[in-house]
PLY file of the C-alpha trace (Angstrom):
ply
format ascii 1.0
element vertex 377
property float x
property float y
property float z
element edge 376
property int vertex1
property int vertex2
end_header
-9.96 -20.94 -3.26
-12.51 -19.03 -1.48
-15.75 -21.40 -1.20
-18.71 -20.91 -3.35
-17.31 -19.50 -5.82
-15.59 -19.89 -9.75
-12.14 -21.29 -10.32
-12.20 -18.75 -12.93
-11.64 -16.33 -10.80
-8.19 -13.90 -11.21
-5.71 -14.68 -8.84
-2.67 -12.92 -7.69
0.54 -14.43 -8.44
2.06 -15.86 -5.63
4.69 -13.02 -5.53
2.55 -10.48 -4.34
0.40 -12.79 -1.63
2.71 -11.95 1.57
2.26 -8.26 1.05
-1.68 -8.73 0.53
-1.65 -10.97 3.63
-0.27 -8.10 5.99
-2.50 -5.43 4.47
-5.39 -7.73 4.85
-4.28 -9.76 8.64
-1.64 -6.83 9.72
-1.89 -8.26 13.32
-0.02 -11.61 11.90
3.03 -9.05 11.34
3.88 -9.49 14.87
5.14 -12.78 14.20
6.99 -12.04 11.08
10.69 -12.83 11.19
13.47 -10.79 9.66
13.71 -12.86 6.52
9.88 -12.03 5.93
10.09 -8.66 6.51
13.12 -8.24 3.79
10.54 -9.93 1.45
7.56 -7.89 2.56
9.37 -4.25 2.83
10.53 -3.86 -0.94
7.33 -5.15 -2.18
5.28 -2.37 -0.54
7.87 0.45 -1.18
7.82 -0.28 -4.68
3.66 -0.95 -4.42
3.63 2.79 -3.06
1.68 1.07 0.25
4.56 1.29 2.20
3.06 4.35 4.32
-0.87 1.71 4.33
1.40 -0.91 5.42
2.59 0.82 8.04
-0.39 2.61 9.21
-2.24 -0.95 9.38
0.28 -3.06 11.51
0.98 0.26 14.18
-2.50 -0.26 14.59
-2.69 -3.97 15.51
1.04 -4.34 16.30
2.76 -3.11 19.69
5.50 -1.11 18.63
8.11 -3.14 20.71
7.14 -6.71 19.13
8.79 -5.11 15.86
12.74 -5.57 14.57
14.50 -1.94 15.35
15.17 -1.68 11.35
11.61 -2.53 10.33
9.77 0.00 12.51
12.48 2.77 11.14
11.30 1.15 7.63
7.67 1.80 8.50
8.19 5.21 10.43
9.57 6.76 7.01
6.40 5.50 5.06
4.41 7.27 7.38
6.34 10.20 7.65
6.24 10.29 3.78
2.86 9.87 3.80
2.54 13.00 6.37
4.50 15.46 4.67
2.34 14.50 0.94
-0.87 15.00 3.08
0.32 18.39 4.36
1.46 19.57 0.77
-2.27 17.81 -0.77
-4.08 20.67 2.38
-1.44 23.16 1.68
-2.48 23.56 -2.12
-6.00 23.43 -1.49
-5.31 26.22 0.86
-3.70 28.25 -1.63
-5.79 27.57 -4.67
-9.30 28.34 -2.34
-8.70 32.41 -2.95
-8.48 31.69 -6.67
-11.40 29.58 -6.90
-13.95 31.93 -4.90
-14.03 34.35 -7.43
-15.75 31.65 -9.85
-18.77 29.48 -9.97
-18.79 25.59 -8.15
-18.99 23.38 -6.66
-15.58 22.61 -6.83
-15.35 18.92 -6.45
-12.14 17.22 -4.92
-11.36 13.59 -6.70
-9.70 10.44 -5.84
-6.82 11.29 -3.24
-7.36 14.64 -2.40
-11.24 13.57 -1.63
-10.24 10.97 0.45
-7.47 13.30 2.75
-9.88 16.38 3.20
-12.88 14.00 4.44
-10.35 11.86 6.34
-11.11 8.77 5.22
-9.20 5.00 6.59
-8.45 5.56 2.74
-6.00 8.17 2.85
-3.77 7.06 5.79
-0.47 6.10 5.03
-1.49 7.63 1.02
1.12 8.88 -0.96
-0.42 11.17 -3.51
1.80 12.64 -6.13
-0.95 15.40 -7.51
-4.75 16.63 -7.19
-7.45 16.27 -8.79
-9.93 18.98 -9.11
-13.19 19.06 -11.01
-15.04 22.08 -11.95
-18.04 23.13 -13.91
-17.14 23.21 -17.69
-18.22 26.96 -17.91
-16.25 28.03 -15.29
-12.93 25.94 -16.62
-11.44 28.99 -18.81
-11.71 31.78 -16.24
-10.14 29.11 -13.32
-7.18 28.18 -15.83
-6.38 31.78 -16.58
-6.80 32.46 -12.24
-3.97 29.88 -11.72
-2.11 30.96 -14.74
-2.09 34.88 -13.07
-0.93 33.23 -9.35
1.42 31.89 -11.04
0.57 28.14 -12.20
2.00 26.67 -15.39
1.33 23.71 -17.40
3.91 21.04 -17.06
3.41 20.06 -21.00
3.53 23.49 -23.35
4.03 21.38 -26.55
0.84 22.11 -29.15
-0.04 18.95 -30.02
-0.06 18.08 -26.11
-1.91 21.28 -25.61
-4.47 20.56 -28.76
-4.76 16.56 -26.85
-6.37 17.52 -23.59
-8.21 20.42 -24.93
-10.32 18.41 -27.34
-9.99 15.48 -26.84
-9.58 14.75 -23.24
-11.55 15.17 -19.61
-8.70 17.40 -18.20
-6.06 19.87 -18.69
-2.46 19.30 -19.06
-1.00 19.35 -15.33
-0.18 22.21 -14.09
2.76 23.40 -11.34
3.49 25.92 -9.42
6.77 27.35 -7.57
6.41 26.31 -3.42
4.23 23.42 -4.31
5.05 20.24 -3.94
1.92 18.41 -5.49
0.89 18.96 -9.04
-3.08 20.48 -9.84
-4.78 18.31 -12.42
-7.99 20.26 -13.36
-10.95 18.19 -14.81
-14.58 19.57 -16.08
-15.30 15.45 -15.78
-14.25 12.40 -15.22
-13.77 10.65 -18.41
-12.75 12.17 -21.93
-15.59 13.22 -23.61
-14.69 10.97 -26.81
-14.28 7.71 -25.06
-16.99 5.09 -25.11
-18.37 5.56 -21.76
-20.33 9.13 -21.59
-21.04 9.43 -17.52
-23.74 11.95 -16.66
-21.74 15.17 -15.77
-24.54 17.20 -14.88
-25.46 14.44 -12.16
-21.54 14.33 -10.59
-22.25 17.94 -9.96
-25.23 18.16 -9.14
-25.11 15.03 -6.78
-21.90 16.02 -5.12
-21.67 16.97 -1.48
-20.01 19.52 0.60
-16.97 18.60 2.92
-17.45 20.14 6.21
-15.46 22.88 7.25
-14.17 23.20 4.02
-15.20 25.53 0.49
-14.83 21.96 -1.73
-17.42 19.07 -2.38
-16.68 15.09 -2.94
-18.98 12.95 -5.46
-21.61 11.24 -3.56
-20.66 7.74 -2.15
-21.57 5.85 -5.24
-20.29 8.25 -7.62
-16.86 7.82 -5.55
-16.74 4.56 -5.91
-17.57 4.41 -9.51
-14.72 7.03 -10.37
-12.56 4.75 -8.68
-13.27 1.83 -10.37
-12.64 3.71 -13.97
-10.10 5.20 -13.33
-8.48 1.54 -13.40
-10.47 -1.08 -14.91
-11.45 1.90 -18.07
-8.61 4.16 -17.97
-5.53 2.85 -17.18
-3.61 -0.46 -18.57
-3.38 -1.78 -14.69
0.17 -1.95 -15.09
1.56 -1.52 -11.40
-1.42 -0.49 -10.11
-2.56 -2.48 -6.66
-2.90 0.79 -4.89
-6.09 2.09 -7.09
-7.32 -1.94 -6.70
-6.49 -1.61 -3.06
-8.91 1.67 -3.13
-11.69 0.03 -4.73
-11.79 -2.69 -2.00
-11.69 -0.67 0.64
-14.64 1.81 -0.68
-16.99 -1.23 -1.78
-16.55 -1.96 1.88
-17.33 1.49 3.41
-20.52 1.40 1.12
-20.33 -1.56 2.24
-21.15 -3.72 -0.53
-22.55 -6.62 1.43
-25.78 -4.57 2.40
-28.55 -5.16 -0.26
-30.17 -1.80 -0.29
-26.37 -0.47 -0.79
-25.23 -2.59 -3.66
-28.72 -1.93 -5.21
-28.27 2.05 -5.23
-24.32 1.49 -6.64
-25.69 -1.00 -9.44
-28.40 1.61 -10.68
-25.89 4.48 -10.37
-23.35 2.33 -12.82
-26.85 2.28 -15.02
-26.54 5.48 -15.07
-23.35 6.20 -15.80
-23.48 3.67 -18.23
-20.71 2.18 -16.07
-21.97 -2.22 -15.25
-19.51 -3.24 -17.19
-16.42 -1.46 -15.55
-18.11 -2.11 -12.46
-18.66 -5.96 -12.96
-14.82 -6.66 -13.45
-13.59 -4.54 -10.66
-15.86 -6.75 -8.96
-13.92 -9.54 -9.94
-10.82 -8.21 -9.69
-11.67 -7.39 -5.77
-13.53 -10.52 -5.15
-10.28 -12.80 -5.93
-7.61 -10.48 -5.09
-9.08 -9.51 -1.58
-12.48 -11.48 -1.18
-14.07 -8.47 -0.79
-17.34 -8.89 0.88
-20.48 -8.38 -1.38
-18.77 -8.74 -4.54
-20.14 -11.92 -5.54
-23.36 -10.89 -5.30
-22.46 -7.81 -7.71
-21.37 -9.76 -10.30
-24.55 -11.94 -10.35
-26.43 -8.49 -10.31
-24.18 -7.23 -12.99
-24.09 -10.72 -15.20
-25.91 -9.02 -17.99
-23.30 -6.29 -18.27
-20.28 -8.46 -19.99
-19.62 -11.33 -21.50
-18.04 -13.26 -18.61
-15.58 -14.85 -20.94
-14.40 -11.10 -22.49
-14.50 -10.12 -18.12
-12.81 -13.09 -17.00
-9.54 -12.66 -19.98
-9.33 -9.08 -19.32
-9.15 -9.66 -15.06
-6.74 -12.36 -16.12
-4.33 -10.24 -18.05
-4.80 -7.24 -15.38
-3.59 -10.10 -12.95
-0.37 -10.07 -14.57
0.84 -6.68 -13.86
-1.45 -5.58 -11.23
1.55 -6.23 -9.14
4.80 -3.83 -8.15
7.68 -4.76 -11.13
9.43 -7.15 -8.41
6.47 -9.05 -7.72
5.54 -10.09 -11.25
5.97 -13.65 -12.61
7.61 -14.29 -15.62
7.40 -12.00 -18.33
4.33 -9.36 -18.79
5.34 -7.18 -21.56
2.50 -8.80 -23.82
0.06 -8.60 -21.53
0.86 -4.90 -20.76
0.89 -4.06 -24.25
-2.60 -5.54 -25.02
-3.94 -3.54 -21.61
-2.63 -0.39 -23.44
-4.04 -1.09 -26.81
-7.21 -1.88 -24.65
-7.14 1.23 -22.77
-6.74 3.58 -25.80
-9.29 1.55 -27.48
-11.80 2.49 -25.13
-10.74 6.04 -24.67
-10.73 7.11 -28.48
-13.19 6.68 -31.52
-11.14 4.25 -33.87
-10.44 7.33 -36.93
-8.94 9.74 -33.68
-6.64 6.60 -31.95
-5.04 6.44 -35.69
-4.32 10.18 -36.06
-3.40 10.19 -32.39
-0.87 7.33 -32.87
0.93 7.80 -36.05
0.92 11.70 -34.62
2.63 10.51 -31.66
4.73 8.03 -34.08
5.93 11.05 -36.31
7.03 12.92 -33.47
8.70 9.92 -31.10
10.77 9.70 -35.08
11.20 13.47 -35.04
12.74 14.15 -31.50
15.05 11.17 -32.21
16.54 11.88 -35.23
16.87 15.55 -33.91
18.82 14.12 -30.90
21.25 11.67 -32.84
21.88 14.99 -35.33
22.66 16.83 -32.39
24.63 13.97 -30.35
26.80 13.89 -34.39
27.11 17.56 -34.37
28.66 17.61 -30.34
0 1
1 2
2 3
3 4
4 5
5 6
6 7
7 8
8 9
9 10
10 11
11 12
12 13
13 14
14 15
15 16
16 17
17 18
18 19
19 20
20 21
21 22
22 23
23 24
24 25
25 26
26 27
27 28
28 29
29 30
30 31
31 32
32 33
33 34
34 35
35 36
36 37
37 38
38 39
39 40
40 41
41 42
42 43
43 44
44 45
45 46
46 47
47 48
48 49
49 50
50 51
51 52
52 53
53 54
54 55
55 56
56 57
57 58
58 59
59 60
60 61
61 62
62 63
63 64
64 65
65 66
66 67
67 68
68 69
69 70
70 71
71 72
72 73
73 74
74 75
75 76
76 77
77 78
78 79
79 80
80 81
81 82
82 83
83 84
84 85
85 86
86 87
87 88
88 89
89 90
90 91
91 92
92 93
93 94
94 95
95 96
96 97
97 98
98 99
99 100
100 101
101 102
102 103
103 104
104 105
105 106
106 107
107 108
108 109
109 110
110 111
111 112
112 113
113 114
114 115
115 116
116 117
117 118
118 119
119 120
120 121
121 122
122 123
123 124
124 125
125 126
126 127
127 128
128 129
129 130
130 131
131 132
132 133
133 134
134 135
135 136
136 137
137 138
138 139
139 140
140 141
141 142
142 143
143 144
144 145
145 146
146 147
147 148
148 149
149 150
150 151
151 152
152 153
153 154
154 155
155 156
156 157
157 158
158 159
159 160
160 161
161 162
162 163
163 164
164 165
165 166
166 167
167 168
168 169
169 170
170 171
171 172
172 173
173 174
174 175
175 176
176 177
177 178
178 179
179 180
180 181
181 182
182 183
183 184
184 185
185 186
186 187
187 188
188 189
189 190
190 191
191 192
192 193
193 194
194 195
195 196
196 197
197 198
198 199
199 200
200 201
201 202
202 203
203 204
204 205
205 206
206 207
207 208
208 209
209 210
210 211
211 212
212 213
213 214
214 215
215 216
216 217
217 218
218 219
219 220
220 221
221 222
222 223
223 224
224 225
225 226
226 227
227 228
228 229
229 230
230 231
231 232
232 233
233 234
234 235
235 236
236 237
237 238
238 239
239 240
240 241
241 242
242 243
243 244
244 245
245 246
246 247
247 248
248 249
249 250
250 251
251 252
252 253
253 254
254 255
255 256
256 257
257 258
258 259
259 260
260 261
261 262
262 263
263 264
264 265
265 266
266 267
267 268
268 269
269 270
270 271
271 272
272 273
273 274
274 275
275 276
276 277
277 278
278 279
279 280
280 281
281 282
282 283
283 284
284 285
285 286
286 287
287 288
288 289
289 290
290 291
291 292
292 293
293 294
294 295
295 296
296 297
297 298
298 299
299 300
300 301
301 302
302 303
303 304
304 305
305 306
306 307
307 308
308 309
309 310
310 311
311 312
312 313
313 314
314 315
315 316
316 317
317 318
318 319
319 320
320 321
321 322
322 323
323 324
324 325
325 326
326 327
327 328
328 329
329 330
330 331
331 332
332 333
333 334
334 335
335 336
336 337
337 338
338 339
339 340
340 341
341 342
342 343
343 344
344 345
345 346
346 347
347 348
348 349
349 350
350 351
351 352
352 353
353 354
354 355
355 356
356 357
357 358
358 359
359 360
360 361
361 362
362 363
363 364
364 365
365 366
366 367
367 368
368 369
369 370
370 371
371 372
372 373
373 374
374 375
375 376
């Protein structure tokens, strides 16, 4: 237990520990044995941190004090990891014509923030798409720009369509022939109906430009914010250390343990209306990595949240946190609440009805349609 502070602090099962331990200590790699490594490899591959992994212990580790198999394990993360970074600048590239003939700041989110200002964030990454925001008066004109270049949306369906339009903070994804990555174009960070309303006007206008380059990144704070939403308020956890992983390592670029710092983040989450978010990634961070400063934020933040509400929902999140072959016992109930959470939160109660008996009546509809036509062959 780290000292000084609450037993009731989440944990991560013991499953998961020897892969946080080289992330965390990668220079105690160098005396891993063979029989570790088959433990540790699989767990990070399935994690998606195989490529982190990697990048860490080449940088603490001499090459030659490594097994043969394991640096060929670790040498196709980072290759990986290479050719997804090239694709991320390769579609920014493309896109940057297309953009120019509307009004910014176009502001790069999550991965594709964290490759084009080169941060320790985004070595070893293995981003699958990227995430652009732009002002909601510009959003029409910059869909129908991709549509002409020849972008498409991934999900044509109407009701899917009718989802992100109204309802949500994004369009449906969107591909394109030659690219590798998909574009997921947001006029914010958060759907509109959910609970939490951040201040759009202040991502914008707070946002700042990357050097050498036509696209901004939210300001530190507002980084680190989006970060902690997009798991603790937006997702149901389920497999994802990575976007935990991110949040440590950005409250300690801030870093977290300076005063003034923590005291500019905590008033930004005011703003935002984003303490309560912030308080259990916090906690999440604080027993998962002991990430320095976080104990301070969550006495700062102890007005946010009930503690006991914080402390169930970090316990559950404990649960399945973790890659599927880390996991102890069974998680299914805990995943399901996390989803039911995560809608919750997203959608006024009279819209999560409609949207889930919608979605119920066509799950029904597509499967009686297949069995008639599975009959019929």
């Amino acid at each position: 237990m780290i000292a000084g502070t609450p037993s009731s602090l989440p944990r991560p099962p013991n499953t998961v520990r020897p892969l946080l331990a080289a992330l965390s200590d990668p220079a105690s790699t160098a005396a891993y044995d063979e029989s570790h490594w088959d433990r540790l490899i699989p767990l990070a591959r399935t994690a998606r941190l195989l490529g982190v992994l990697a990048h860490r212990v080449f940088e603490h580790v001499d090459r030659a004090a490594l097994p043969d198999r394991v640096q060929r394990h670790l040498d196709a993360g980072l290759i990986e990891a290479r050719f997804r970074r090239q694709k991320t600048l390769f579609l920014l590239h493309t896109i940057t014509p297309i953009l120019q003939r509307h009004a910014g700041p176009w502001v790069l989110l999550k991965g594709a923030a964290y490759i084009a200002q080169d941060l320790p964030l985004a070595r070893g990454r293995l981003p699958t798409d990227v995430d652009l925001m732009v002002p909601r008066a510009s959003l029409d004109g910059v869909e129908q720009a991709l549509k002409d270049a020849g972008w498409e949306f991934e999900k044509n369906d109407p009701y899917d369509q009718h989802y992100y339009r109204a309802w949500s903070h994004e369009l449906p994804p969107m591909i394109a022939a030659g690219q590798a990555m998909e574009l997921d174009l947001h006029h914010t960070i958060l759907p509109p109906v959910g609970r939490i309303k951040p201040n759009t006007a202040r991502l914008f206008a707070d946002a700042i430009p990357v050097q050498g380059s036509p696209f901004h990144v939210l300001c530190p704070q507002d980084h680190v914010l989006h970060a902690v939403v997009h798991l603790v308020y937006d997702s149901d956890f389920v497999g994802r250390l990575r976007d935990l992983l991110d949040i440590d390592m950005l409250f300690r670029r801030l870093p977290l343990s300076d005063r003034a710092a923590r005291h500019a983040l905590v008033e930004r989450a005011r703003l935002h209306g984003m303490e309560k978010p912030l308080r259990l990634a916090a906690n999440l961070c604080l027993g998962w990595f002991e990430t320095p400063g976080c104990d301070a934020l969550i006495a700062e933040t102890a007005g946010a949240a009930s503690a006991l509400y914080g402390n169930w929902i970090a316990s559950l999140a404990s649960r399945v946190l973790p890659p599927v072959n880390a996991r102890e016992g069974s998680t299914q109930f805990s995943a399901l609440l996390l989803e039911g959470r995560a809608h919750w939160l997203r959608m006024p109660p009279w819209l999560l009805a409609y949207h889930s008996a919608s979605k119920g009546i066509r799950t029904l509809a597509k499967s009686l349609t297949a069995r008639k036509q599975t009959s019929e062959g």
